[in-house]
C-alpha positions as CSV (number, residue, x, y, z in Angstrom):
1,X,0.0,0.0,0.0
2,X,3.2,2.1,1.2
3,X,4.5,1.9,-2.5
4,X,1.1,2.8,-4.0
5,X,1.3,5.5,-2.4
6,X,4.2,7.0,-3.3
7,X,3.8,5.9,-6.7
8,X,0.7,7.8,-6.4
9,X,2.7,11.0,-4.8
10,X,5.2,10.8,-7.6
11,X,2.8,10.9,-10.3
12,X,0.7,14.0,-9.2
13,X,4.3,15.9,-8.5
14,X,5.1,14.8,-12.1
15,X,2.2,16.6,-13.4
16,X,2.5,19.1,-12.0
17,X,6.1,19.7,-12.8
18,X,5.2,19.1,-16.3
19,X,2.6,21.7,-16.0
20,X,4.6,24.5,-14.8
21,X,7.4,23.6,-17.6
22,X,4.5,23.6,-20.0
23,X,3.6,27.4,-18.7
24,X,7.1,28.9,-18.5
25,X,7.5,27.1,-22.3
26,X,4.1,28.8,-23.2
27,X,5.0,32.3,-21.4
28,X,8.5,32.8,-23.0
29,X,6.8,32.1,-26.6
30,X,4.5,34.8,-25.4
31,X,7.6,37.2,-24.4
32,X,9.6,36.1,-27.8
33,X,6.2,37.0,-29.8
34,X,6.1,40.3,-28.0
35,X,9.8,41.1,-28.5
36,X,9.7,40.2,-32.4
37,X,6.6,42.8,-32.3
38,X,8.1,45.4,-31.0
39,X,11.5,44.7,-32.8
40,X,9.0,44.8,-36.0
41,X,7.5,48.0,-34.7
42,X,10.2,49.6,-34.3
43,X,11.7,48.9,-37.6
44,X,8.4,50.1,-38.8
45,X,8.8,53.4,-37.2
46,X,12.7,53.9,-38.1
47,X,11.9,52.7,-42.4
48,X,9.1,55.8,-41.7
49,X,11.5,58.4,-40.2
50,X,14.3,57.2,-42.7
51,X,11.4,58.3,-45.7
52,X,10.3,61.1,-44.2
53,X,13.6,62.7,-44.2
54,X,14.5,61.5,-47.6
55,X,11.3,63.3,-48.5
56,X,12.5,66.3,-46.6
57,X,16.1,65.6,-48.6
58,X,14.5,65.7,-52.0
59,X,12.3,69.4,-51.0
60,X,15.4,70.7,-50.4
């Protein structure tokens, strides 16, 4: 019964190891998403500034 037990014990502490892996796995995809977003963004912003100036440039 002893062994059952612990069997037992071992298997709910493997879940829920596995499920806190599976949420740091699922909130650093989150944080890489967000960080190639704003990388994006602020490309975005930079390609804008960089033709507003060469717009600027060509008025002169």
């Amino acid at each position: 019964m002893k062994s059952m037990l612990n069997d037992y014990e071992w298997m709910e502490l493997y879940k829920l190891q596995r499920q806190e892996l599976e949420r740091k796995a699922k909130m650093a995809g989150e944080r890489a998403e967000r960080l190639i977003a704003a990388k994006v963004n602020g490309l975005r912003r930079e390609a804008m500034t960089l033709r507003e100036n060469q717009v600027c440039l060509d008025c002169e």
